[in-house]
Backbone of each chain as nested JSON, in Angstrom:
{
  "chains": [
    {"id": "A", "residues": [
      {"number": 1, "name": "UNK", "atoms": {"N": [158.433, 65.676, 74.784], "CA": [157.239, 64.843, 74.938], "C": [156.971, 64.631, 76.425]}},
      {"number": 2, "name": "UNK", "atoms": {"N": [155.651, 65.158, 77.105], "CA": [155.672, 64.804, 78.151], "C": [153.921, 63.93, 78.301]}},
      {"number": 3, "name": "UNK", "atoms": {"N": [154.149, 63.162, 79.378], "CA": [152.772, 62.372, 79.692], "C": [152.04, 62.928, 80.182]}},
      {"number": 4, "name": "UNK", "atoms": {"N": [150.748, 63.276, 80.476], "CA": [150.309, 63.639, 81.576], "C": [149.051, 62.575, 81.888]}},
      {"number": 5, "name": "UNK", "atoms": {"N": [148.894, 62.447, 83.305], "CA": [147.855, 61.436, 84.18], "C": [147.104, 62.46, 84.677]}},
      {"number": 6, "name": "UNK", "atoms": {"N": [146.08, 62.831, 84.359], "CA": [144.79, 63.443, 84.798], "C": [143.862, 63.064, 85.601]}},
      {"number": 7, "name": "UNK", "atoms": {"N": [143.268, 63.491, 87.033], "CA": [142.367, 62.233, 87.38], "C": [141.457, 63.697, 87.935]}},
      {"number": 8, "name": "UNK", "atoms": {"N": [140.242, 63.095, 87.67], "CA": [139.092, 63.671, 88.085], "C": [138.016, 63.767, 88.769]}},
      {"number": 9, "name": "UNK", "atoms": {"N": [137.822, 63.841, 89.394], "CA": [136.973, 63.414, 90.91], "C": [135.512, 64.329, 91.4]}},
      {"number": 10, "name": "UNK", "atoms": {"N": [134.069, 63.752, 91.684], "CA": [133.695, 65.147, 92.482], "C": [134.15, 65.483, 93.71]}},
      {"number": 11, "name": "UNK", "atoms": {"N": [133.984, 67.231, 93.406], "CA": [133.655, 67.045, 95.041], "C": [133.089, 66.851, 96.143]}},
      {"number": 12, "name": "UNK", "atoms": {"N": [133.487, 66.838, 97.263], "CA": [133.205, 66.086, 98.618], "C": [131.927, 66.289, 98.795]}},
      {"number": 13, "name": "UNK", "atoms": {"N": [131.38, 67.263, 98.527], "CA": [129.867, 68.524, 98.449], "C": [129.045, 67.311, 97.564]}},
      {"number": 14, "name": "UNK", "atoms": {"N": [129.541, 66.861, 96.977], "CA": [128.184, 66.47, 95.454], "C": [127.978, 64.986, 95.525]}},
      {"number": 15, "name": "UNK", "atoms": {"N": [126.859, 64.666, 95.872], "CA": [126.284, 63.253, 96.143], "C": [126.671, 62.747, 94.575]}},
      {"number": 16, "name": "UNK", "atoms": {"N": [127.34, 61.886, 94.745], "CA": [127.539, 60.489, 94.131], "C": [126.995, 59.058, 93.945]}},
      {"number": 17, "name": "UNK", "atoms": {"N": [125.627, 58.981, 93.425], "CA": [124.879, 57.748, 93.38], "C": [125.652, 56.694, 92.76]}},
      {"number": 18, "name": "UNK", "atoms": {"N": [126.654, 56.502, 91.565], "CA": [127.512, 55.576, 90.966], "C": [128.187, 55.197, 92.403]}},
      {"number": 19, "name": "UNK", "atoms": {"N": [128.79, 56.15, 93.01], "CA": [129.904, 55.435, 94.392], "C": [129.147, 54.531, 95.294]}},
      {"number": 20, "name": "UNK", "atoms": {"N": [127.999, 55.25, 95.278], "CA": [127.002, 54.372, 96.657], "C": [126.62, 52.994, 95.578]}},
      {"number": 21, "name": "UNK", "atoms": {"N": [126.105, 52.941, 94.473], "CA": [125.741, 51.312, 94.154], "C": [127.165, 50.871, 93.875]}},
      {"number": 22, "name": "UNK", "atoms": {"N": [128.258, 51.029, 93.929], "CA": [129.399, 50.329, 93.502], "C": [129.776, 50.014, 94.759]}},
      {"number": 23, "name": "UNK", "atoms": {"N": [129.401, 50.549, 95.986], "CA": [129.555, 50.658, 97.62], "C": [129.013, 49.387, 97.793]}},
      {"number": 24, "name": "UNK", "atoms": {"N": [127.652, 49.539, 97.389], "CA": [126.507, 48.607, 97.944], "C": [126.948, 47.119, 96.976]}},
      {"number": 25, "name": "UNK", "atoms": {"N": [126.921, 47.436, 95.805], "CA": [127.492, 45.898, 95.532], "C": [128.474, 45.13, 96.274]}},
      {"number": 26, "name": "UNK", "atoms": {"N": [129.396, 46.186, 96.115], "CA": [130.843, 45.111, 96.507], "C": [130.658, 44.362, 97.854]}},
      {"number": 27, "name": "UNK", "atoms": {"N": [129.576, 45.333, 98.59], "CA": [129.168, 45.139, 99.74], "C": [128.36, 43.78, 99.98]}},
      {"number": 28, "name": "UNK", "atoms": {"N": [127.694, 43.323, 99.12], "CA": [126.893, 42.465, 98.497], "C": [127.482, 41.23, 98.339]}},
      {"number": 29, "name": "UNK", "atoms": {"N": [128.272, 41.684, 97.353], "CA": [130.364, 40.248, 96.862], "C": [130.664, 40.2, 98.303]}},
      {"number": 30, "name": "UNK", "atoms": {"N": [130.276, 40.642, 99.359], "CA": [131.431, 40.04, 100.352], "C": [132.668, 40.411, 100.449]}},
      {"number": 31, "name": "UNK", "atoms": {"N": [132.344, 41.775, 100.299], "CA": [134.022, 42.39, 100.29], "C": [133.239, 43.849, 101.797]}},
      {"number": 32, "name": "UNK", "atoms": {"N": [133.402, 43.534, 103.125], "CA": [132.943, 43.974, 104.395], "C": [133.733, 45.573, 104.737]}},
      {"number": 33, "name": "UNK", "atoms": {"N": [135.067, 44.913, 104.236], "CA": [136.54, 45.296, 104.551], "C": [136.397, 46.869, 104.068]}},
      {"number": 34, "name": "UNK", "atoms": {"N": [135.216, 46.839, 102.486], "CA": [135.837, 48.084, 102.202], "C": [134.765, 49.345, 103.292]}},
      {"number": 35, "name": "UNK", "atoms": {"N": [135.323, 50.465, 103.016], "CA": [134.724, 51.681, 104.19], "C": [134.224, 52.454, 103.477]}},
      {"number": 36, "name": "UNK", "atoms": {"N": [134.856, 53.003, 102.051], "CA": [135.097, 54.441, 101.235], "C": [135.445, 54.051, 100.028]}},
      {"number": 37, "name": "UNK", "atoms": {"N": [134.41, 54.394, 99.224], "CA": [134.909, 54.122, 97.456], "C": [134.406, 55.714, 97.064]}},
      {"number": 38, "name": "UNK", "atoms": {"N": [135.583, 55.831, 95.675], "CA": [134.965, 57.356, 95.579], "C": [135.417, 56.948, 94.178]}},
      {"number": 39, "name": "UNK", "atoms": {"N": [134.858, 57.421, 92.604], "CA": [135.095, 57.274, 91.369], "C": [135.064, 57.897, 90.848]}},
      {"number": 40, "name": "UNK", "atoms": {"N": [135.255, 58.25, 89.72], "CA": [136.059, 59.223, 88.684], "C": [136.491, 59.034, 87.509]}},
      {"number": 41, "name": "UNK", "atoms": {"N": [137.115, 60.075, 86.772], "CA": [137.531, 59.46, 85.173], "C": [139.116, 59.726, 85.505]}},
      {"number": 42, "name": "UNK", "atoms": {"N": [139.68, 59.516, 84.414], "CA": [140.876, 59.333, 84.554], "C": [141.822, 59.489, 82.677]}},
      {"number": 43, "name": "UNK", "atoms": {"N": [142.673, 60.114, 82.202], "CA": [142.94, 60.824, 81.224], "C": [144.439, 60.622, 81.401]}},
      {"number": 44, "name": "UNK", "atoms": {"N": [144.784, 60.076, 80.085], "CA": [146.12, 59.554, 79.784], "C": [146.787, 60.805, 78.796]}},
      {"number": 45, "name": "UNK", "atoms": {"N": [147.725, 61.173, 78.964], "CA": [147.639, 62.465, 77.635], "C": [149.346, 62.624, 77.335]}},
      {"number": 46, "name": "UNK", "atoms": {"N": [149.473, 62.175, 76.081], "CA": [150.629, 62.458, 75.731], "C": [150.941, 63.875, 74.646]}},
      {"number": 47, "name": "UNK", "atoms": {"N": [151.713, 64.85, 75.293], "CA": [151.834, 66.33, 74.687], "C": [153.399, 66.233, 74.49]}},
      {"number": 48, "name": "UNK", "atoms": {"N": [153.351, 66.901, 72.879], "CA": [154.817, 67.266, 72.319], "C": [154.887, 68.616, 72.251]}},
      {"number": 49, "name": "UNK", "atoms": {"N": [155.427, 68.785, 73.513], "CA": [155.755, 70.405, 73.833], "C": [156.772, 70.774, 74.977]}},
      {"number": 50, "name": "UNK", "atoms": {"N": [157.001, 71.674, 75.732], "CA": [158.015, 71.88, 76.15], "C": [157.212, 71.608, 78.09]}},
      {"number": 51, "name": "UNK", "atoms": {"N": [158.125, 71.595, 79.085], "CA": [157.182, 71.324, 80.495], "C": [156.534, 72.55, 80.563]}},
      {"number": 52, "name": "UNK", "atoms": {"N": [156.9, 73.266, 81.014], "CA": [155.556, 74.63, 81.283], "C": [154.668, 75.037, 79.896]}},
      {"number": 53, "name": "UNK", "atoms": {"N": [154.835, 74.549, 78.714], "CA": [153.86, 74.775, 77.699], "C": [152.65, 73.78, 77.708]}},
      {"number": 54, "name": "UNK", "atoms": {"N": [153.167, 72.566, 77.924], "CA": [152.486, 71.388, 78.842], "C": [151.703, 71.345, 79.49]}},
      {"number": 55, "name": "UNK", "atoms": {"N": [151.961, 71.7, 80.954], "CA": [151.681, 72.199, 82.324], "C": [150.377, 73.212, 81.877]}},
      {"number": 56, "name": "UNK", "atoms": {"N": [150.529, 73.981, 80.793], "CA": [149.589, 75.135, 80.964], "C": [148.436, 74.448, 80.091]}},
      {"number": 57, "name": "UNK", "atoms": {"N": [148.794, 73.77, 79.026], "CA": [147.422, 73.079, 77.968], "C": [146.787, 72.252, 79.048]}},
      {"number": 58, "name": "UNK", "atoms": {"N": [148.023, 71.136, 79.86], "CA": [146.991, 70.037, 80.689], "C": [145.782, 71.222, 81.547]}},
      {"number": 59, "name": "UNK", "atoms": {"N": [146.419, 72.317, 81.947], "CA": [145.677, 73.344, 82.686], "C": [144.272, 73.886, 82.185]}},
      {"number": 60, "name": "UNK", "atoms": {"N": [144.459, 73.938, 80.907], "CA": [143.383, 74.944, 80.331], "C": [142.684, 73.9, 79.814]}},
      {"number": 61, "name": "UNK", "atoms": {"N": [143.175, 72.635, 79.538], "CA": [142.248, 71.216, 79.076], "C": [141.149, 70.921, 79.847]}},
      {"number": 62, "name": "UNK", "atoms": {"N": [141.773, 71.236, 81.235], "CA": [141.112, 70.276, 82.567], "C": [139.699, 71.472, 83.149]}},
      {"number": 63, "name": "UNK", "atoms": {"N": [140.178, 72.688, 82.65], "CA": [139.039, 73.783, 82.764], "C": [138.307, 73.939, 81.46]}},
      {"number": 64, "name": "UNK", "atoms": {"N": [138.548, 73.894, 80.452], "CA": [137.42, 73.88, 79.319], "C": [136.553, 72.521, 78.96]}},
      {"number": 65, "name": "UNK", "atoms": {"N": [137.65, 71.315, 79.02], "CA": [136.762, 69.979, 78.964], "C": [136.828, 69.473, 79.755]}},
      {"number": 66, "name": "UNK", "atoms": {"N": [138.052, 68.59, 80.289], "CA": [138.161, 67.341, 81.107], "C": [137.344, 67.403, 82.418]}},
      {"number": 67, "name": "UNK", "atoms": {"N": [136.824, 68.077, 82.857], "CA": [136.464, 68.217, 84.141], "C": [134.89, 69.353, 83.937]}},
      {"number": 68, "name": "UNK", "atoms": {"N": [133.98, 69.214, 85.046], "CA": [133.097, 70.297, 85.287], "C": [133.286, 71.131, 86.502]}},
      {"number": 69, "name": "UNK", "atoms": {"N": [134.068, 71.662, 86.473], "CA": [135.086, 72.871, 87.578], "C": [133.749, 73.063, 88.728]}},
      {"number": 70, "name": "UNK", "atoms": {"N": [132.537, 72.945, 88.161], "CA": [131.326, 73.683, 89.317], "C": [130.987, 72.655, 89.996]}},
      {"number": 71, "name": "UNK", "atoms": {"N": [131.574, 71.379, 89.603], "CA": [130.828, 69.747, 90.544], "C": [132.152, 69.048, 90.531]}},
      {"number": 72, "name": "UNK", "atoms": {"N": [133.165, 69.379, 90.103], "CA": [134.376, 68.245, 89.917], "C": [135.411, 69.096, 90.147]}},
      {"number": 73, "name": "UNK", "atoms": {"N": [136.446, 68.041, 90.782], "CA": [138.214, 68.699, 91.002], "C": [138.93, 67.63, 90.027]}},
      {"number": 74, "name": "UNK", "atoms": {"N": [139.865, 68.24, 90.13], "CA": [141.314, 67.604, 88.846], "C": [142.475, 68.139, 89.693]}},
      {"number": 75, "name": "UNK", "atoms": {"N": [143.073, 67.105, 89.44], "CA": [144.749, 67.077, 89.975], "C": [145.808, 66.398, 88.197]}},
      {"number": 76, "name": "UNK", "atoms": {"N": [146.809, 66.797, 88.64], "CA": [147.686, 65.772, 87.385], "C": [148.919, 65.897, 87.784]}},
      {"number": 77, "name": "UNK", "atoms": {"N": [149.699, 64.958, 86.985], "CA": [151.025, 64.702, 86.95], "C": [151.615, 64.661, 85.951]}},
      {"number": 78, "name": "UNK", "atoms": {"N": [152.899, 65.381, 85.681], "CA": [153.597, 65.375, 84.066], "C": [154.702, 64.124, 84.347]}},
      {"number": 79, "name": "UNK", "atoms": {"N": [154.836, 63.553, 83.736], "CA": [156.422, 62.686, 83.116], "C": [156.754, 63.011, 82.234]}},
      {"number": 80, "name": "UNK", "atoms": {"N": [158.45, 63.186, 82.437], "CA": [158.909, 63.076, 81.046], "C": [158.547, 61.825, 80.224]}},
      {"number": 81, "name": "UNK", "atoms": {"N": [158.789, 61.767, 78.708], "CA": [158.014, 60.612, 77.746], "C": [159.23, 60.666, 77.523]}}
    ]},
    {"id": "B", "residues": [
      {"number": 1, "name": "UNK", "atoms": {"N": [144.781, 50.036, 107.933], "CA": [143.455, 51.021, 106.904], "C": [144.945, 51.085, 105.867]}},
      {"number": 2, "name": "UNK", "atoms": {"N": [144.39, 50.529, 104.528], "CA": [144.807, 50.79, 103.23], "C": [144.297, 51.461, 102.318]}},
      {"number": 3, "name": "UNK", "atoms": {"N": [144.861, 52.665, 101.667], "CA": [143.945, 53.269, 100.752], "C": [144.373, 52.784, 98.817]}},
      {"number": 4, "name": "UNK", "atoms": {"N": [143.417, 51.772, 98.308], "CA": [143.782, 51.119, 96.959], "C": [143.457, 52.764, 96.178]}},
      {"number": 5, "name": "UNK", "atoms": {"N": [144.496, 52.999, 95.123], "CA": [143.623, 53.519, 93.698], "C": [144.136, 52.634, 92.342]}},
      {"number": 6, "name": "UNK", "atoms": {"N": [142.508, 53.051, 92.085], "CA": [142.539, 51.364, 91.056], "C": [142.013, 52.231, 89.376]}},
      {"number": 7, "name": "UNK", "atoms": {"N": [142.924, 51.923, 88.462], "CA": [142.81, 52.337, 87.322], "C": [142.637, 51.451, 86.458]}},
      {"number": 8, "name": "UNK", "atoms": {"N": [141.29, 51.715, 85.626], "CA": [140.966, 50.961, 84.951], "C": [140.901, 51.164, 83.288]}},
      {"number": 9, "name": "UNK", "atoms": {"N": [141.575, 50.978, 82.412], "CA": [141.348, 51.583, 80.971], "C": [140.922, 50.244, 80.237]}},
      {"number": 10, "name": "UNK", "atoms": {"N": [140.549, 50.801, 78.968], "CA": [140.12, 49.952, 77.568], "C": [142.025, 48.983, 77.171]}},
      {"number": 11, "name": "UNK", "atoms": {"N": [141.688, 47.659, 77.29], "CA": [142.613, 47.389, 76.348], "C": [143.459, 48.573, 75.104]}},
      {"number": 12, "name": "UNK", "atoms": {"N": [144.353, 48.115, 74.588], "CA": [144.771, 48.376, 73.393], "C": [144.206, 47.985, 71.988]}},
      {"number": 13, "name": "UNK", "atoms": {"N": [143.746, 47.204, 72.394], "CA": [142.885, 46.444, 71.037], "C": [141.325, 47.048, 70.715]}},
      {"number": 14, "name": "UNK", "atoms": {"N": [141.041, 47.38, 71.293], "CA": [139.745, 47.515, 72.042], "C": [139.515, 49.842, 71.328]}},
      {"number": 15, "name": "UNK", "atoms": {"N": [138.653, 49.319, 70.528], "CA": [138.098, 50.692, 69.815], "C": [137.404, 52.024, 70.94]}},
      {"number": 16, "name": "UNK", "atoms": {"N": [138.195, 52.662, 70.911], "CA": [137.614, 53.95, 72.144], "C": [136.925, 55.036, 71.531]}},
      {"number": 17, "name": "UNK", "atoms": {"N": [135.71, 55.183, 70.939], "CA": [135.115, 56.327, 70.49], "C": [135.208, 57.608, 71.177]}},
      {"number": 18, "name": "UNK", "atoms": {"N": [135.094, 57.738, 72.726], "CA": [135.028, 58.503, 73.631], "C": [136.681, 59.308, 73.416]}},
      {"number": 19, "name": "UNK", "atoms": {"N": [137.411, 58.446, 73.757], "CA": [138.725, 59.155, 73.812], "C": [139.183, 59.65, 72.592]}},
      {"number": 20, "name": "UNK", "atoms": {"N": [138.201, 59.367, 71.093], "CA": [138.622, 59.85, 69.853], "C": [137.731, 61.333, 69.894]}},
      {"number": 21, "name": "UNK", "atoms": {"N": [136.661, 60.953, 70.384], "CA": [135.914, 62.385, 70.291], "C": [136.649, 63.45, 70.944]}},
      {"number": 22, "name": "UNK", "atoms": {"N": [136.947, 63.498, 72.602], "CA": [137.726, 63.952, 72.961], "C": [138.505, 64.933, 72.58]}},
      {"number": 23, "name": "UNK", "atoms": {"N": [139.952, 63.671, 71.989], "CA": [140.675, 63.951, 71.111], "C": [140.419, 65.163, 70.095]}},
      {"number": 24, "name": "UNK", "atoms": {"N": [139.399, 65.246, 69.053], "CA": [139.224, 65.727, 68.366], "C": [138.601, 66.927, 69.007]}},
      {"number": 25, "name": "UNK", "atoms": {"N": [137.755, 66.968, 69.902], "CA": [137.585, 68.126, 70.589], "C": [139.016, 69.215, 71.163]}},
      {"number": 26, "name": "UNK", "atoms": {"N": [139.411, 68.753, 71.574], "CA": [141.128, 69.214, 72.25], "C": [141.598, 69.95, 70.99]}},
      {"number": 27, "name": "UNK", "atoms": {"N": [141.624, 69.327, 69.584], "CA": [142.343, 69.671, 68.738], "C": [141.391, 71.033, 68.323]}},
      {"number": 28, "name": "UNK", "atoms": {"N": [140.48, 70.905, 68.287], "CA": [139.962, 72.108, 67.619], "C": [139.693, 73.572, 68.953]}},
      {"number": 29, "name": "UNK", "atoms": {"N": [139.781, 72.975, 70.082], "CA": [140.01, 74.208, 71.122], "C": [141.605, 74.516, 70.938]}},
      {"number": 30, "name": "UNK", "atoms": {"N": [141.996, 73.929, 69.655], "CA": [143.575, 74.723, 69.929], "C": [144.731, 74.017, 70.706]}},
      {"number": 31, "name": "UNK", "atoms": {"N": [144.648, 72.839, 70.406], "CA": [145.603, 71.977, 71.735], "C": [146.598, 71.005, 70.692]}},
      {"number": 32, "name": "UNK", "atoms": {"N": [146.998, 71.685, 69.308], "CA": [147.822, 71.048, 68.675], "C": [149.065, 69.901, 69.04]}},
      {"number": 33, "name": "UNK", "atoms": {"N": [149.256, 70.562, 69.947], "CA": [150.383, 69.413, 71.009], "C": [149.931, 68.858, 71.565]}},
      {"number": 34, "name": "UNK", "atoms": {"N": [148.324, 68.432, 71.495], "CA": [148.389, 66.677, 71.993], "C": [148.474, 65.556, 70.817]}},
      {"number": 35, "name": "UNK", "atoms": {"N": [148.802, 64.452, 71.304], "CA": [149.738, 63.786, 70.446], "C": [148.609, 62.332, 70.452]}},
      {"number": 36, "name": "UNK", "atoms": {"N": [148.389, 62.343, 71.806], "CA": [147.378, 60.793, 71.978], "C": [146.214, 60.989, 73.541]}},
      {"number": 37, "name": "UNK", "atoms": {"N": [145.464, 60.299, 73.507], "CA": [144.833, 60.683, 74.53], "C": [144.096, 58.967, 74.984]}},
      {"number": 38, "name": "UNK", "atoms": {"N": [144.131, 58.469, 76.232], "CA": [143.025, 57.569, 76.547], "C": [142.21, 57.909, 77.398]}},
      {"number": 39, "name": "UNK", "atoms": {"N": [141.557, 57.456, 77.705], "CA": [140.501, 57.588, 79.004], "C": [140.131, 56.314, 79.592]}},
      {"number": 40, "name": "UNK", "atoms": {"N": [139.88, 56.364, 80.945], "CA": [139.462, 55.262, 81.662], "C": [138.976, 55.977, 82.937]}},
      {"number": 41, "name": "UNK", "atoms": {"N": [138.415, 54.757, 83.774], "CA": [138.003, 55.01, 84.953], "C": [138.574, 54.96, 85.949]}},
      {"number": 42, "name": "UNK", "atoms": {"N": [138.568, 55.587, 87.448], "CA": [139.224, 55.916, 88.468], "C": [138.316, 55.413, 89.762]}},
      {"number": 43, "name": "UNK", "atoms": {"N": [138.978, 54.695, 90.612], "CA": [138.57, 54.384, 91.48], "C": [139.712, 54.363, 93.273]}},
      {"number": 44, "name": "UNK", "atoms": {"N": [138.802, 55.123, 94.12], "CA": [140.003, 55.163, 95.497], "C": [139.239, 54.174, 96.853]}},
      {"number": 45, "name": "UNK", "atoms": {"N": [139.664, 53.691, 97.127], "CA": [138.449, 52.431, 97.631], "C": [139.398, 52.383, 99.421]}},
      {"number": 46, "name": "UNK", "atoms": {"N": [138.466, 52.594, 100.08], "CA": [139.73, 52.6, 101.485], "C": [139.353, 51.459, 102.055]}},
      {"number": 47, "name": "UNK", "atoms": {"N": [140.424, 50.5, 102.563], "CA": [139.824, 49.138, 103.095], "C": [140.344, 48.596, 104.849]}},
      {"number": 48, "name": "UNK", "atoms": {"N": [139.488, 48.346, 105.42], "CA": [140.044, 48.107, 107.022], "C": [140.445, 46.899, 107.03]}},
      {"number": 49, "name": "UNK", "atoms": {"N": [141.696, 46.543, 106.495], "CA": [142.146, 45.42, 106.35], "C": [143.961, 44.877, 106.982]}},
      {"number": 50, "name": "UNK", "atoms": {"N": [144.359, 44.006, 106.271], "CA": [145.942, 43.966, 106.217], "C": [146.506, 44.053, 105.308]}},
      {"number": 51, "name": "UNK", "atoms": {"N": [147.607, 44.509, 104.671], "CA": [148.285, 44.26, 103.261], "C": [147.661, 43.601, 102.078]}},
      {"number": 52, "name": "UNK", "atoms": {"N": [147.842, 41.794, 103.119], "CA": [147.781, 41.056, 102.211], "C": [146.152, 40.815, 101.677]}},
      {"number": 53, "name": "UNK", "atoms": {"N": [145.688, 40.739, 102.715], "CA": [144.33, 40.734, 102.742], "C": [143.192, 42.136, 101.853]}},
      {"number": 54, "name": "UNK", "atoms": {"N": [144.205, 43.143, 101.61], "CA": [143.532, 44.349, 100.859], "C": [143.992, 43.86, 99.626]}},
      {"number": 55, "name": "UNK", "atoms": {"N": [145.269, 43.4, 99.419], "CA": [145.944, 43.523, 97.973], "C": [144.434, 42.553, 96.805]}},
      {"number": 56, "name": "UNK", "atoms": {"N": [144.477, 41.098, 98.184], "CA": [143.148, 39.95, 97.432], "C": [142.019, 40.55, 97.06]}},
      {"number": 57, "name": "UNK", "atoms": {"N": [141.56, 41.188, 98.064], "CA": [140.016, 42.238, 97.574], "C": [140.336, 42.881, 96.857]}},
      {"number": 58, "name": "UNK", "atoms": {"N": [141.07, 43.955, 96.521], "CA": [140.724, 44.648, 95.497], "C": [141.48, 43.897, 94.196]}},
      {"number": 59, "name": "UNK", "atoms": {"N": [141.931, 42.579, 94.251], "CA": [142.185, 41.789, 93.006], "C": [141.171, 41.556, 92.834]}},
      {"number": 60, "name": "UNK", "atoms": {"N": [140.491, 40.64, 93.566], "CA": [139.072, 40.062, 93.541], "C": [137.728, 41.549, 93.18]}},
      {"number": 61, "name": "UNK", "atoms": {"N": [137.693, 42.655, 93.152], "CA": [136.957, 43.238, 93.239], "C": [136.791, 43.538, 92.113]}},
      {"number": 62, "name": "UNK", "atoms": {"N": [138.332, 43.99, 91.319], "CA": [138.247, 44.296, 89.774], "C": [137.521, 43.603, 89.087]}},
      {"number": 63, "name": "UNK", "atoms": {"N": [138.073, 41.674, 89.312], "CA": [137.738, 41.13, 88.641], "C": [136.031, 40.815, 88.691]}},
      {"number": 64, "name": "UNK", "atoms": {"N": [135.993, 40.678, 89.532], "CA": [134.162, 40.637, 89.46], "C": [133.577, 42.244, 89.4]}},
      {"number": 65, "name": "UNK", "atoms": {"N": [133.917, 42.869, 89.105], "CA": [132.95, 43.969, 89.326], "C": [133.678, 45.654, 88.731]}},
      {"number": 66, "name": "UNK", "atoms": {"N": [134.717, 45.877, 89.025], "CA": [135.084, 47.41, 88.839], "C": [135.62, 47.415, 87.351]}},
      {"number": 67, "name": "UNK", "atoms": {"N": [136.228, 46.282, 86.428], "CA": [136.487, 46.284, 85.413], "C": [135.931, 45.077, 84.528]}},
      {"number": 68, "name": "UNK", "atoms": {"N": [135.364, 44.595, 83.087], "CA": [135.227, 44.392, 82.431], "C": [136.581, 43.42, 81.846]}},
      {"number": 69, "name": "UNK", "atoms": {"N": [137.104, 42.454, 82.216], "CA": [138.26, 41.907, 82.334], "C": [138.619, 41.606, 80.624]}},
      {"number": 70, "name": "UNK", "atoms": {"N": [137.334, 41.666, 79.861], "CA": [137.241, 40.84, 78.464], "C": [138.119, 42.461, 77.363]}},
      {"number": 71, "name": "UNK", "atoms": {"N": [137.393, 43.187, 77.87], "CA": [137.64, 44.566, 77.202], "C": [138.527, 45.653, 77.894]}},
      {"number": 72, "name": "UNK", "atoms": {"N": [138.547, 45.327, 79.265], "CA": [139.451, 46.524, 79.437], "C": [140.526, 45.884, 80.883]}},
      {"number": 73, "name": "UNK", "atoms": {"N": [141.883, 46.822, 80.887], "CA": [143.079, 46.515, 81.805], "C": [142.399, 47.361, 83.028]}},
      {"number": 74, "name": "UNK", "atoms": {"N": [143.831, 46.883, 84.045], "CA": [143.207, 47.426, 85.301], "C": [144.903, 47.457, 86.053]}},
      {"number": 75, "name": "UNK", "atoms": {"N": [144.69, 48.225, 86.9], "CA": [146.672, 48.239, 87.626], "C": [146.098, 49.216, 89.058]}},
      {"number": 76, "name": "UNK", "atoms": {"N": [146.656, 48.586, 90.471], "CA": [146.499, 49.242, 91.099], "C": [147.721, 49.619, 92.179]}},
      {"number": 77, "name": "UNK", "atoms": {"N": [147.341, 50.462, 92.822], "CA": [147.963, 50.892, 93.884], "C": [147.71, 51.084, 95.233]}},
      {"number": 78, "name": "UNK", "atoms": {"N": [148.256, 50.339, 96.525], "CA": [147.931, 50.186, 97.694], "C": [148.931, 50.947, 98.891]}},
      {"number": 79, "name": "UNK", "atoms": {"N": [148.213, 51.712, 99.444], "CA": [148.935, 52.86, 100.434], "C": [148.721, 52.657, 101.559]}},
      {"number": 80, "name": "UNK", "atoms": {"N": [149.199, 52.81, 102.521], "CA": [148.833, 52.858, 104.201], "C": [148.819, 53.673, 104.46]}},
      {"number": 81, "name": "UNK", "atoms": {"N": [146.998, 53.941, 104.814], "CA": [146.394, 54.851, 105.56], "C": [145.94, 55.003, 106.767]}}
    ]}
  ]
}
């Protein structure tokens, strides 16, 4: 059983209107301090399989669904469960 | 300069249609070994601050604004950048 933490992000290239009003609010709350907000989804995934059988589904998950490979990057991390 | 990442998911209690669809998507591309899946939101927020003074804002930030405190958890992490 391993975990995996998926996180998904655009890239640097692709204007982000959600980041800029979540920018501009907080900005708003009185929070000065912050510089850089950047947002994303994020994917909890528990797989009963072996680590590199794992490793390769979180792989082929994150290119067929979890992500849009042509506007978005993905990183992850396995734990053992 | 602190860099927060701030994760935000649905309670446990709390009905996730999204992460069932998902789910059920995964299974029929062939992904028999997933076992459970959540989803939530991702946030990396960089702040020109001090420790203590970043740790309060982005407490304070969740709570008014990046999470939904009634329906969904939140857990973060603070780095020096």
């Amino acid at each position: 059983m391993y975990r995996a933490k998926v996180y998904v992000t655009y890239k640097d290239s692709i204007l982000d209107p959600q980041a800029e009003a979540i920018t501009t609010a907080l900005h708003q709350l009185d929070f000065p301090e912050l510089t850089q907000l950047t947002c994303g989804k994020y994917f909890e995934l528990v797989l009963d399989t072996t680590r590199e059988k794992a490793a390769l589904a979180v792989e082929q998950m994150c290119q067929k669904l979890l992500a849009n490979v042509n506007m978005e990057s993905y990183r992850y991390e396995l734990i053992a469960a």
